[in-house]
C-alpha positions in Angstrom: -12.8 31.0 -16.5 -15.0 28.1 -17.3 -17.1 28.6 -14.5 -18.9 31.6 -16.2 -19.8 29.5 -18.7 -20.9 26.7 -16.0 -23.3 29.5 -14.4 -25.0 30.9 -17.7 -26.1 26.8 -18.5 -27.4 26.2 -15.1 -29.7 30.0 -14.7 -30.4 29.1 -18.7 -31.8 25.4 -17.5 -33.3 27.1 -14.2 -35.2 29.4 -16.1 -36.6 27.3 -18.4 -38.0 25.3 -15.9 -38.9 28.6 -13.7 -41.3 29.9 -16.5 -42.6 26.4 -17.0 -43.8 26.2 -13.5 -45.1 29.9 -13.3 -41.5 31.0 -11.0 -40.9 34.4 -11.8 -38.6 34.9 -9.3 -35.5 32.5 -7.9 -34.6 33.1 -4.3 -31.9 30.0 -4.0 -29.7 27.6 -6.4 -27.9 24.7 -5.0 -25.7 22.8 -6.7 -23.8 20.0 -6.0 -20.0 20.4 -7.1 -17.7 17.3 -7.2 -14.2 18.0 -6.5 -12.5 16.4 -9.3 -14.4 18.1 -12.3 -12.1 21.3 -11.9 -15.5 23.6 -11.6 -13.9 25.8 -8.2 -16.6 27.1 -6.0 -15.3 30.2 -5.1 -15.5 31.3 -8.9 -19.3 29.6 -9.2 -20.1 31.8 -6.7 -18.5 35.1 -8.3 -19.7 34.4 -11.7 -23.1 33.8 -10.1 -22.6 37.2 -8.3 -21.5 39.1 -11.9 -24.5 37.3 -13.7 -27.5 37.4 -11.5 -28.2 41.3 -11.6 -31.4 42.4 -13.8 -32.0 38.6 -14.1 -34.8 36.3 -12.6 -31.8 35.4 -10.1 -31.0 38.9 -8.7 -30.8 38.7 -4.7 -30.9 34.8 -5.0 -28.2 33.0 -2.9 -25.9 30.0 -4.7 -25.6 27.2 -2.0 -23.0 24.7 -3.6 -22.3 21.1 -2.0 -18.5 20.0 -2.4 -18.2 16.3 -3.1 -15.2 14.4 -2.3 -13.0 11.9 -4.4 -14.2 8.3 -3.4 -12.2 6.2 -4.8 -13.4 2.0 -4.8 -10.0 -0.6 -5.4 -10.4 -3.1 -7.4 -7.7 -5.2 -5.8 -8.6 -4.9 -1.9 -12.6 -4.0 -2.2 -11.9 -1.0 -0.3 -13.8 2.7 -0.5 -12.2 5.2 0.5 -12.5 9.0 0.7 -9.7 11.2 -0.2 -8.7 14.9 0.1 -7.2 15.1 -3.0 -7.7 14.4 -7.1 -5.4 10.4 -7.0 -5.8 7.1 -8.8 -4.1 5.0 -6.2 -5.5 3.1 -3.4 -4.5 4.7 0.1 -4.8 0.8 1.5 -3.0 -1.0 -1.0 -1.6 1.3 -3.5 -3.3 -0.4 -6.4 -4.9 1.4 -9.0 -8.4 2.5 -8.1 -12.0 3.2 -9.7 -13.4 6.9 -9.2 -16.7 6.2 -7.8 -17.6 9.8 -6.5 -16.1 13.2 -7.2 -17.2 14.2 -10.8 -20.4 15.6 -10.5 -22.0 18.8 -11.5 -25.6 19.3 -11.3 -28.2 21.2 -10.1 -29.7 19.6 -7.0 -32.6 22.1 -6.8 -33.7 25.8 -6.6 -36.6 27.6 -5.3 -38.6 30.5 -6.5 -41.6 32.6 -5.9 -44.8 32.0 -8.2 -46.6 34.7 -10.1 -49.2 36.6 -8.5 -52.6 34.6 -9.2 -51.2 31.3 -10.6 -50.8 28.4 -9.0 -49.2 25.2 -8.6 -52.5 22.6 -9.4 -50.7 19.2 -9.7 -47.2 18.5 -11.4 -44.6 17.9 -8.9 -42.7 21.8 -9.0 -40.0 23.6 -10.6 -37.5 21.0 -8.8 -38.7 18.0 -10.9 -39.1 19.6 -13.9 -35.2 21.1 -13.6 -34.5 17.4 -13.3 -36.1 16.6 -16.8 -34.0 16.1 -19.8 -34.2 18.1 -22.9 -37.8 17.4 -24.3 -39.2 15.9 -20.6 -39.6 12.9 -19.5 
């Protein structure tokens, strides 16, 4: 099951950024799941559930956004939306550009700050869980 695998990155990136910002605590993860990268939700969700207890995470809630297969064709111009992982048009039955589907990211989380510390400037554990390796 990759998705364990999928869940250890994301708390590992979380809690960088939580202990960066003074978060000593996460209360809520959302990520944003597109439905052609094979990560299923339903196992997110229970690896996040067999992970998260004695952690930083324990008692936090996983919020994951599906994203649909949009698919753009080259030969008519259309986009499209389409309930399952294809490669051809709906329209014209040409072969079509994924636009939309693939992600895997983590949209944001929230926390609760250490007692006496506090936020003065920066712009939050959201933008700094945006940063690439090394910031930005």
């Amino acid at each position: 099951m990759h998705e364990l695998g999928l869940i250890q990155a994301a708390m590992e990136e979380i809690e960088r950024a939580a202990l960066a910002n003074n978060i000593r605590r996460v209360v809520k993860v959302k990520l944003v799941v597109g439905k052609m990268n094979g990560a299923l939700p339903d196992a997110l969700q229970f690896a996040f559930g067999v992970l998260t207890p004695e952690t930083m995470f324990e008692g936090a809630e996983l919020e994951i956004e599906e994203v649909d297969v949009r698919l753009r064709c080259p030969a008519c111009g259309r986009e499209s939306v389409v309930g399952e992982i294809t490669y051809w048009c709906p329209e014209c039955g040409a072969r079509a550009e994924i636009v939309g589907g693939r992600e895997l990211y983590i949209d944001y989380f929230e926390g609760d700050e250490e007692e006496g510390l506090n936020d003065e400037g920066g712009n939050g554990p959201e933008a700094a869980a945006r940063q690439p390796e090394g910031g930005a």
